[in-house]
Every structure is written in C-alpha cells, then in structure tokens.
C-alpha positions as CSV (number, residue, x, y, z in Angstrom):
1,X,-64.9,25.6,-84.1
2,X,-62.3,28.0,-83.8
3,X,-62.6,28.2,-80.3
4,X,-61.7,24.6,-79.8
5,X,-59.0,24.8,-82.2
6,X,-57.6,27.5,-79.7
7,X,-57.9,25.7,-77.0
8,X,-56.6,22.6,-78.2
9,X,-53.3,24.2,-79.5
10,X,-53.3,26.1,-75.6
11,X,-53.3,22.1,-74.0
12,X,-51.1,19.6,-76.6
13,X,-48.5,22.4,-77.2
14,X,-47.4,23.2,-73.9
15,X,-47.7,18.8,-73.0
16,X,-45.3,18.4,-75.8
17,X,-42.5,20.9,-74.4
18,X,-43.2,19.8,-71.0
19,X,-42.7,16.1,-72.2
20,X,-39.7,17.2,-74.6
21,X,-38.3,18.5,-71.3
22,X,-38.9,15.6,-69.4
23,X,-37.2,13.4,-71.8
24,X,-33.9,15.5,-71.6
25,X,-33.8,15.7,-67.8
26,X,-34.0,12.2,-67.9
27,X,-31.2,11.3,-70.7
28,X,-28.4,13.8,-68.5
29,X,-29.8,12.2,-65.2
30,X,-29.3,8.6,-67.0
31,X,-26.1,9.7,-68.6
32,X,-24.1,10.8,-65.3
33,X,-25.6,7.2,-63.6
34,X,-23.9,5.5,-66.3
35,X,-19.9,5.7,-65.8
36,X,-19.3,3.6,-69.0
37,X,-17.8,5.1,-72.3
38,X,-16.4,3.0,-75.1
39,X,-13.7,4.1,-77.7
40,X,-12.5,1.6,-80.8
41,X,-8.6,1.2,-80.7
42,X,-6.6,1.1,-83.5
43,X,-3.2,0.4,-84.8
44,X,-1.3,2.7,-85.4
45,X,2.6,4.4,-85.3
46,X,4.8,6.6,-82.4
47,X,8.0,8.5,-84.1
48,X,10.7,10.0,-81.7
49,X,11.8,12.1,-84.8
50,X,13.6,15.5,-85.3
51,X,13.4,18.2,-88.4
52,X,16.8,19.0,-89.8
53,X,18.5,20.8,-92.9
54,X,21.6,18.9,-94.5
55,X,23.5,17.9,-97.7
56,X,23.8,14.7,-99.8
57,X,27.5,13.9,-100.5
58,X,28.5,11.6,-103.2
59,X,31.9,10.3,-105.0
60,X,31.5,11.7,-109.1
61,X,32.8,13.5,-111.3
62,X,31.8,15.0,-114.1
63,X,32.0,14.4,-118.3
64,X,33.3,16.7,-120.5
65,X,31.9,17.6,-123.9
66,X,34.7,17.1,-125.7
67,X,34.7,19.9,-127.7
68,X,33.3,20.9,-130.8
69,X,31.0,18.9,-132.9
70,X,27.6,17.1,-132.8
71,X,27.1,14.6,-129.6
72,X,25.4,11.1,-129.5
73,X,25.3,10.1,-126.0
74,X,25.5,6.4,-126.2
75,X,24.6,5.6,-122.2
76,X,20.9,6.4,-120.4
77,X,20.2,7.8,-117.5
78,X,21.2,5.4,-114.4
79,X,23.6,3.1,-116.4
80,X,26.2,1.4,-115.3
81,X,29.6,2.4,-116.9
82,X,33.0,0.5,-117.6
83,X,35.7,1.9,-117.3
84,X,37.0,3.0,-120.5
85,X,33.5,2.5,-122.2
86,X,31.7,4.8,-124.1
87,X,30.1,7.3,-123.2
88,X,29.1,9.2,-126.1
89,X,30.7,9.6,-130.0
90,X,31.2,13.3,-131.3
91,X,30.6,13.6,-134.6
92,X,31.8,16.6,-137.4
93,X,28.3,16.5,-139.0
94,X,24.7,14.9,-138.9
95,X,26.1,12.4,-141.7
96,X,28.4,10.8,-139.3
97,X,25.4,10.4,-137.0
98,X,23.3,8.6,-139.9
99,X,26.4,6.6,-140.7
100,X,26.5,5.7,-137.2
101,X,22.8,4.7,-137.0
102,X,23.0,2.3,-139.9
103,X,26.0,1.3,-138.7
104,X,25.0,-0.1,-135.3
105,X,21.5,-1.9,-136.9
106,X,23.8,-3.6,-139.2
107,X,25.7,-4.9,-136.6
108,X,22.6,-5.9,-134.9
109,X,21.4,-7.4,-137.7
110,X,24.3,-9.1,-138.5
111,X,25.1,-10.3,-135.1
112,X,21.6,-11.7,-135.0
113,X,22.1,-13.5,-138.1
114,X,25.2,-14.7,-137.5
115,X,23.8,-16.3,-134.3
116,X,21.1,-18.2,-135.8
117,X,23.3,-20.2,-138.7
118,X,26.4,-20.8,-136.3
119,X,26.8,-24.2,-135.7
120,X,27.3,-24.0,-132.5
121,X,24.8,-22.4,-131.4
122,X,21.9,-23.8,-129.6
123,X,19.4,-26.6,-130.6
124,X,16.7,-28.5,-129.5
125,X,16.0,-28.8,-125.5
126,X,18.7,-26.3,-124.8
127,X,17.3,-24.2,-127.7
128,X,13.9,-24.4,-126.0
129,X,15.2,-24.2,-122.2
130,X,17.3,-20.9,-123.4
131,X,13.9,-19.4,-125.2
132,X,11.9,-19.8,-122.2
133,X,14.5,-17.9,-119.4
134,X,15.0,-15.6,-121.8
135,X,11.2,-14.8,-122.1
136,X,10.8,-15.1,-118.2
137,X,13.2,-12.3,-118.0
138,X,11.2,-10.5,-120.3
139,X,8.0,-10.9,-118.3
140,X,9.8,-10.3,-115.1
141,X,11.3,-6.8,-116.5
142,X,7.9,-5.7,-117.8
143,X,5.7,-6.3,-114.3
144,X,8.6,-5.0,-112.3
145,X,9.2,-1.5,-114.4
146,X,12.9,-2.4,-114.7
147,X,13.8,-1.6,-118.5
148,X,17.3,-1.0,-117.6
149,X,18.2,-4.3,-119.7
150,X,15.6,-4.7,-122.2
151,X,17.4,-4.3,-125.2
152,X,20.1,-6.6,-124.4
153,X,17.2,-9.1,-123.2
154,X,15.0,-8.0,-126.1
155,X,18.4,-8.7,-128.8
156,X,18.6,-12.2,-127.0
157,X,14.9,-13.4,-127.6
158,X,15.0,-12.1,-131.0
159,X,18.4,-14.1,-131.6
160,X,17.1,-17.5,-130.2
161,X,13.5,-17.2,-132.3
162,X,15.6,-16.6,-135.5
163,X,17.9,-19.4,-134.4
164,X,14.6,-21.8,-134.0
165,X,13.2,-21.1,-137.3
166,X,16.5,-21.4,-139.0
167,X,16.6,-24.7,-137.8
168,X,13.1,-25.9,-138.6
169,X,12.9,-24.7,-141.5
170,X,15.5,-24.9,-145.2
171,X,13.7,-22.4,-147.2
172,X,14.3,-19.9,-144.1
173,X,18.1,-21.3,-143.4
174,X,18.8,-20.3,-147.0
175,X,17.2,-16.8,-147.0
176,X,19.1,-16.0,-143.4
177,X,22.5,-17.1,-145.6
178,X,22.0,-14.8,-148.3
179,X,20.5,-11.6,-145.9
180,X,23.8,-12.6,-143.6
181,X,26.3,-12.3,-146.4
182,X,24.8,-9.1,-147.9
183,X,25.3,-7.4,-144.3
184,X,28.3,-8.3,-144.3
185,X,29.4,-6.5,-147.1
186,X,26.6,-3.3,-146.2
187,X,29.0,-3.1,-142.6
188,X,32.5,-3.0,-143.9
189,X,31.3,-0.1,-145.9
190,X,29.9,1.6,-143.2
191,X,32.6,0.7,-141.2
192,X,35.3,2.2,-143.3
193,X,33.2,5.8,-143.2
194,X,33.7,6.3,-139.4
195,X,36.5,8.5,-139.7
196,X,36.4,12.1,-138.5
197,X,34.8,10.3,-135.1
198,X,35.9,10.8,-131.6
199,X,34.9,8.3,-128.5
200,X,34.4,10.1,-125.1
201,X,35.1,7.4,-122.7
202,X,34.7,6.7,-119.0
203,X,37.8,7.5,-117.1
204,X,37.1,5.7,-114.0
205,X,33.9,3.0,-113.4
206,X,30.7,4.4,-112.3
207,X,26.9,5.5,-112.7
208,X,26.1,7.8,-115.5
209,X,23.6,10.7,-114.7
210,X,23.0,13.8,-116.9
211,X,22.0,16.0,-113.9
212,X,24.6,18.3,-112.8
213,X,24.3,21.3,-110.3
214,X,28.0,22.5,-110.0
215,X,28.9,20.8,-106.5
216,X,30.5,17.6,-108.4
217,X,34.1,18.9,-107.4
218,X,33.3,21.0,-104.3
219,X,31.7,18.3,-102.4
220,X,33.3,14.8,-101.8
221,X,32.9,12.0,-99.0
222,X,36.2,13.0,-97.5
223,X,34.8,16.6,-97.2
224,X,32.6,15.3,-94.2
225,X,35.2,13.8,-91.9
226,X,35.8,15.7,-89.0
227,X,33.3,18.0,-89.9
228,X,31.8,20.3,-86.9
229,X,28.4,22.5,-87.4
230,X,30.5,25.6,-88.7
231,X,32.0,23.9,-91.8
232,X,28.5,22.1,-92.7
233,X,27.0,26.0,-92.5
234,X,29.8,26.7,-94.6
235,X,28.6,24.4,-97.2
236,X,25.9,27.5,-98.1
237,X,29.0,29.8,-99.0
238,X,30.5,27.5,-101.8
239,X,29.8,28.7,-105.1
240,X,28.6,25.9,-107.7
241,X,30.5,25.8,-111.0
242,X,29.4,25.8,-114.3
243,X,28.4,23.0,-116.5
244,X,28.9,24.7,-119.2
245,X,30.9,21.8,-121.7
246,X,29.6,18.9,-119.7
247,X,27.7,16.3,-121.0
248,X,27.0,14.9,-117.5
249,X,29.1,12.8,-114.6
250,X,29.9,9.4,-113.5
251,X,29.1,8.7,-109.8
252,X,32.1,6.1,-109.1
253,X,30.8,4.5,-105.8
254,X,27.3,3.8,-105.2
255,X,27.5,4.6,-101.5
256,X,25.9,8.2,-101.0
257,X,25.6,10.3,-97.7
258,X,23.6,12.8,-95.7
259,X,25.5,15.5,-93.7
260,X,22.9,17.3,-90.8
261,X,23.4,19.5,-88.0
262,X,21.4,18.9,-85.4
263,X,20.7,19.9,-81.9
264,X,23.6,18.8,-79.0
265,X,20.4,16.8,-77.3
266,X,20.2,13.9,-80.3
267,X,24.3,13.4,-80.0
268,X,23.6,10.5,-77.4
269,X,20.4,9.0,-79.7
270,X,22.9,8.3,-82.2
271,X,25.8,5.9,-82.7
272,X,27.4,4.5,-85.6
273,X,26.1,1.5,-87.4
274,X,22.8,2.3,-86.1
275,X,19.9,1.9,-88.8
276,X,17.6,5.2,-89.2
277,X,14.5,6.4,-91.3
278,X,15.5,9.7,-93.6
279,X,12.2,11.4,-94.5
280,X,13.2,13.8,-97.6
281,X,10.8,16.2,-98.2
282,X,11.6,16.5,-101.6
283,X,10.8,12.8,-102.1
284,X,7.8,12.7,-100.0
285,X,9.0,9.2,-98.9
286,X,11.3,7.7,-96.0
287,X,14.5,6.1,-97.0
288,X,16.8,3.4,-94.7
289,X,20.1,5.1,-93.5
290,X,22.9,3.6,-91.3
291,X,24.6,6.2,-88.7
292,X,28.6,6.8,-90.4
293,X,30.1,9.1,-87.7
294,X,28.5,11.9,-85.4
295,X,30.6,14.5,-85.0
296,X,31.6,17.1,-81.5
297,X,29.6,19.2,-80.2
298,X,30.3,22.9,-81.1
299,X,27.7,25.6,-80.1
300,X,25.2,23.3,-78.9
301,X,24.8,21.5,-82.2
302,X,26.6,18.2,-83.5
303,X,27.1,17.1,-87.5
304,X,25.5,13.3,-87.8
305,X,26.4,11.9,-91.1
306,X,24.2,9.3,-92.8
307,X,25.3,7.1,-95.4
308,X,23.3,4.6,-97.6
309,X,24.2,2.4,-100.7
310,X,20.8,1.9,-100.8
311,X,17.9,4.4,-103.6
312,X,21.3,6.0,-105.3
313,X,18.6,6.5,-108.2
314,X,16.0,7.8,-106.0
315,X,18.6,10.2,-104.2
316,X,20.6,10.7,-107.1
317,X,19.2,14.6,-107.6
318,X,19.3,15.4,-104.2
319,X,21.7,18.0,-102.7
320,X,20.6,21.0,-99.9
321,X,17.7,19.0,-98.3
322,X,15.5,19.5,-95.6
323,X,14.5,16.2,-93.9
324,X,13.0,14.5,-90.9
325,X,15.1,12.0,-89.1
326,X,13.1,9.4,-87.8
327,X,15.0,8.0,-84.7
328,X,12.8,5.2,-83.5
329,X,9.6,4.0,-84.4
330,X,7.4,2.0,-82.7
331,X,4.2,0.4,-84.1
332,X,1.2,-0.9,-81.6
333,X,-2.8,0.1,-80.5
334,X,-3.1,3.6,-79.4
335,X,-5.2,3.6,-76.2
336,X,-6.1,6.8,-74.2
337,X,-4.3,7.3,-70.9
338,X,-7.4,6.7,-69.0
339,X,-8.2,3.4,-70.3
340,X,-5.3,1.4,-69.0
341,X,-6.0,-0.4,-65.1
342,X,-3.3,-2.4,-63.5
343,X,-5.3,-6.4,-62.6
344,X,-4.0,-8.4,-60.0
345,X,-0.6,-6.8,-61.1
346,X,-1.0,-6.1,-65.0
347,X,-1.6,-3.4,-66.8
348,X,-3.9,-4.0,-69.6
349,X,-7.5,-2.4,-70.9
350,X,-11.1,-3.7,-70.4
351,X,-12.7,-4.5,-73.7
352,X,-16.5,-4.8,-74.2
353,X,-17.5,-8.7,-75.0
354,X,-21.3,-8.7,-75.5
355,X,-23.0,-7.4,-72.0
356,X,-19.0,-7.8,-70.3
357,X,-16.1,-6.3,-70.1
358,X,-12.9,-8.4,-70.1
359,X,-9.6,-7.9,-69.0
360,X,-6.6,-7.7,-71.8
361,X,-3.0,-7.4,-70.7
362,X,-0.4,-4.8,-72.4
363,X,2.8,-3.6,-72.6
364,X,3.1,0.3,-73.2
365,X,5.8,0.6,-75.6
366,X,5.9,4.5,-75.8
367,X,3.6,7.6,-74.6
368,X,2.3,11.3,-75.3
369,X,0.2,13.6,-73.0
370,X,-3.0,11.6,-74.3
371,X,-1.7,8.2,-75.1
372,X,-0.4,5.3,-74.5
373,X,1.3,3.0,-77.8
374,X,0.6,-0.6,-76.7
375,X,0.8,-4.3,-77.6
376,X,-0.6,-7.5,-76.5
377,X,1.0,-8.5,-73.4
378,X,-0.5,-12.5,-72.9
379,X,1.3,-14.5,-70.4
380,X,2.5,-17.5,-72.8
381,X,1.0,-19.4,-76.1
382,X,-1.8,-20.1,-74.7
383,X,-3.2,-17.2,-72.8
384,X,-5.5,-15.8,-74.9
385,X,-6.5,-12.5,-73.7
386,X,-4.7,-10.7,-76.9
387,X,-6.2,-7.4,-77.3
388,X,-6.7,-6.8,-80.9
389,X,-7.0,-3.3,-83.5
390,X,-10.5,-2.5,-83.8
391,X,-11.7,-3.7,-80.4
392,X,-14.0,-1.6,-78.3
393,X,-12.5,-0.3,-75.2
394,X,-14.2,0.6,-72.3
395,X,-13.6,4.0,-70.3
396,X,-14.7,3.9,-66.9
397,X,-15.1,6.2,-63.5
398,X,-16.1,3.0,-61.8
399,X,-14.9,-0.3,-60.7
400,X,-13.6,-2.6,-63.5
401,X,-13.5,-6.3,-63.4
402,X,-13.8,-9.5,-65.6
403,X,-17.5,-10.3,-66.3
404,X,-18.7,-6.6,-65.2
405,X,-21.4,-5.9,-67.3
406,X,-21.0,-2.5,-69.0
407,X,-23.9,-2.7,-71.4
C-alpha cells in the first residue's frame, strides 16, 4: 500500500502542474487575441485653478467701550444695526443691569397686553389669517436655521394668541385688564430708576460682529485701488492695533473683497465683472466672487481683487488667507484618451450594448495627459446616441464599428 500511494502522488501531482500550466498559457494566449478592454465612465469635474495667498478687505469700524462700568450688549452677533441704535447700555453696578432686565419684560409684557385689549387690533378672519403667517414664519425659521428674527416673530405669535383668547373669552378679557393696569404702574417705576445709564449707539448703519483683529482701521476698500504686488506684500508689515476698550465693530457695507497676487500668466484669464469660484481653505468650502479690478504687472506678478456681497457672515472672520481660485470649471464624462475614435467625421466613444458595441458622439470640453472631459454630442432632439455616466466603454487595438461584437 504504500508503494502505490507513492506512485500515485509521482502521476496526479506532476498532471495537475502540467494542467495548471496549460491553463495559464492558454488564458495569456486568449488574452493578447482579444483586443477588447472595457472601462465604466463617470461624471465628473475639470478645474483650471491656481493656489494664491491674499487678504479680505471690508468697510467697518470698530465700537468703543465707553468707559468704565458694567456692559450689556444689547445686539447679537450678525445683526443688523440702525444708525443711532443701540448697541449696548453701560451700567454703574449689577443693580442697574437687574433694573434693566425687569424693565425690558415689563415692557414686553405690557406691550403684549396692551395689544390683545386694543380695540383696534385684530379680530376674526384677519385675526386668524395674521395667526397663521405669523406661525408659517415660525416653521420656516425653525427648518431653515435662521433665528436671526425669532424673538420679534416669537413676540408676534405670542401677541395674536393673547389677542384671540381675549376675545373669546370675558373671564380672560378681565384678568388681561387688571394684569395690564398693574404693569403699567410696575414700568413707570422702573422706568424712573434708569438713571446713572449710558446708551452706546451706532455712529453709522451696519453689521455688528464682536470679532476684531486690529486691521479695522489699517485696511479699507480704497486701500486696494491701484494696488501693485509690492504694496499687497506690504500688507504683512502693518502692525494690528489693540482692542483693548472695544466692544466690537460695525461693518457699514456688506460688500467685502479679496486682494491676491498672482502670477503675470492669469492677468489675461481675468477681467472685471467676470464671475469666479474662491476656495478658502479656512472654510473648506468654495464661495461665488465677481472680478473688481486686476491690477499691472510688476515683477512678473499682477494684484486681482475679488469682491462679493455675497457669505459676509461666512467670510466675516476671514483676513490673511490662502485660497484656490478656481478659474473655470467644466463638468462632463471623463473618458481615457485612447477611447475616443473619430466616425464618419465625429468624435465620440464605442459603448458595449449587450454582444455590440455602439457608436456615441462627443464634444471634448477640456483635457489632461490621460483624459478627455466630455459631453453628449447627438446631432438634434432626436438622435439618440447620448452617451450616459456609468456606461461601459470599450478600449480597443482593433477596428471599431456599430454592431461589432466585442463580447
């Protein structure tokens, strides 16, 4: 027995290599026979885009503190400011701050109050009609993330319910009277304890921020006219001031702009008016610019200045940024070089249909050293050879024609 177990190990090992062998000689033989490869195309994005360094500009100024004493900003971050509104109420001591506290949900309460047993005020379907915008706008702030009015459409809602249920109903009517009346009194007393108060008010109209890095008065829109490469560079000499004694700034124009140098080559790329993408890396997002003015030439570079009235909150803490300036984009099907064949005339790709391949006519809208960006190319409406994203492209070393088979 073990002598035939030898020899039966000495005649099925060495068939099985041999066949193991014989099975990859044929697959290489049968591979170089076959000239067909197939690649799935996809949609996808070309960027003639260059990297640069630059500085966001803006028109503000800052707040001062006002001196001595305990603040109250009375405005958020991102709000819109009147001129000669408030920005904030200095007080002597934390009493004046409580005083003011009870003060303003008096008034709210009051106001409210006052509102629902006014005559005039709304009733029936204009009372319901009012109630049901005013909720929308609720429902529309809350899905959209935009709180920056909720408390004047919150005070609204809360005015029109009490105004409903004033109306339907006398034991409430009577109750509002008496709370309404003994607010009254509760805010002239408060009211005659705001002394030793001061009001820091907006100077000119504008956005209020608290972020301040010292450039608010060293840096201003007319600062970039004319500007060549050498006074952009010399934007890294200026010395920021302090903020010491500032509660924050007002930016008083919402347009904002991007100063870069770049090199002498993109001068003719750009033009004014013309609409660009600004990748900022510290956003890790693109954002839509319009071309303001590019500048002369001076030691092979040029200034381009980008201005937007566009994302002032997004941009608003943005100063010495790095960037990538997306020129033109052009979205299509990438397809490698070697799949494109000109037919009777066209250029288009051969795309695998069952057994077949079929011709698909393209336009190459741009190009690197391995592809081609391209886009359906048909002759009119009804020419139906569209060449779609995710269709199966054949690569080929031999002829190509509609109806070949390739499978």
């Amino acid at each position: 027995m073990k002598k035939q177990g030898a020899t039966f190990q000495k005649i099925i090992v060495p068939a099985v290599i041999a066949a193991i062998v014989i099975y990859l000689i044929f697959s290489a033989w049968n591979g170089l026979r076959d000239p067909y490869s197939f690649v799935i195309v996809y949609a996808d994005t070309m960027e003639e885009s260059v990297e640069a360094e630059g500085w966001v500009v803006r028109s503000e100024m800052p707040v001062s503190g006002g001196g001595s004493g305990l603040i109250q900003l009375k405005r958020n971050e991102g709000e819109k400011v009147a001129e000669g509104a408030a920005i904030a109420m200095v007080y002597q001591d934390e009493n004046y701050v409580d005083n003011q506290e009870k003060l303003l949900r008096t008034k709210s309460n009051l106001g409210a109050l006052q509102y629902a047993t006014y005559d005039g005020s709304p009733s029936g379907t204009s009372l319901e009609g009012q109630m049901m915008s005013a909720l929308s706008q609720l429902r529309t702030a809350s899905s959209s993330g935009d709180y920056s009015n909720l408390a004047e459409e919150t005070e609204t809602y809360r005015k029109l319910v009490l105004r409903r249920e004033f109306l339907v109903s006398s034991e409430a009517a009577e109750q509002m009277n008496a709370a309404a009346a003994v607010l009254y009194t509760d805010y002239e007393t408060l009211l005659s304890n705001q002394s030793g108060t001061t009001e820091i008010t907006a100077s000119r109209s504008g956005m209020f921020s608290s972020h301040l890095d010292g450039y608010e008065t060293l840096l201003s829109p007319d600062s970039l006219v004319g500007l060549l490469p050498e006074g952009l560079a010399a934007f890294d000499q200026l010395v920021p001031k302090s903020a010491e004694g500032s509660l924050g700034k007002l930016v008083t124009n919402p347009v904002w702009y991007y100063a870069v140098s770049l090199p002498s080559r993109f001068a003719h790329a750009l033009s004014p008016g013309q609409e660009v993408s600004v990748y900022f890396d510290a956003l890790s997002k693109a954002l839509p610019m319009e071309v303001e003015s590019v500048g002369e030439i001076q030691d092979d570079r040029v200034v381009a200045v980008l201005r937007s009235a566009q994302n002032e909150h997004e941009a608003g803490d943005l100063r010495r940024e790095s960037c990538r300036l997306i020129l033109e984009s052009e979205e299509g099907i990438l397809i490698p070089k070697e799949a494109l064949r000109v037919c009777e005339g066209e250029n288009g790709v051969f795309v695998s249909f069952g057994y077949n391949a079929v011709f698909r006519p393209v336009k190459i809208l741009a190009e690197n050293d391995d592809y081609y960006l391209v886009k359906a190319n048909p002759k009119d409406e009804n020419d139906k050879r569209i060449l779609r994203s995710g269709d199966e492209v054949v690569l080929a070393s031999a002829e190509l024609y509609d109806g070949k088979v390739v499978h």
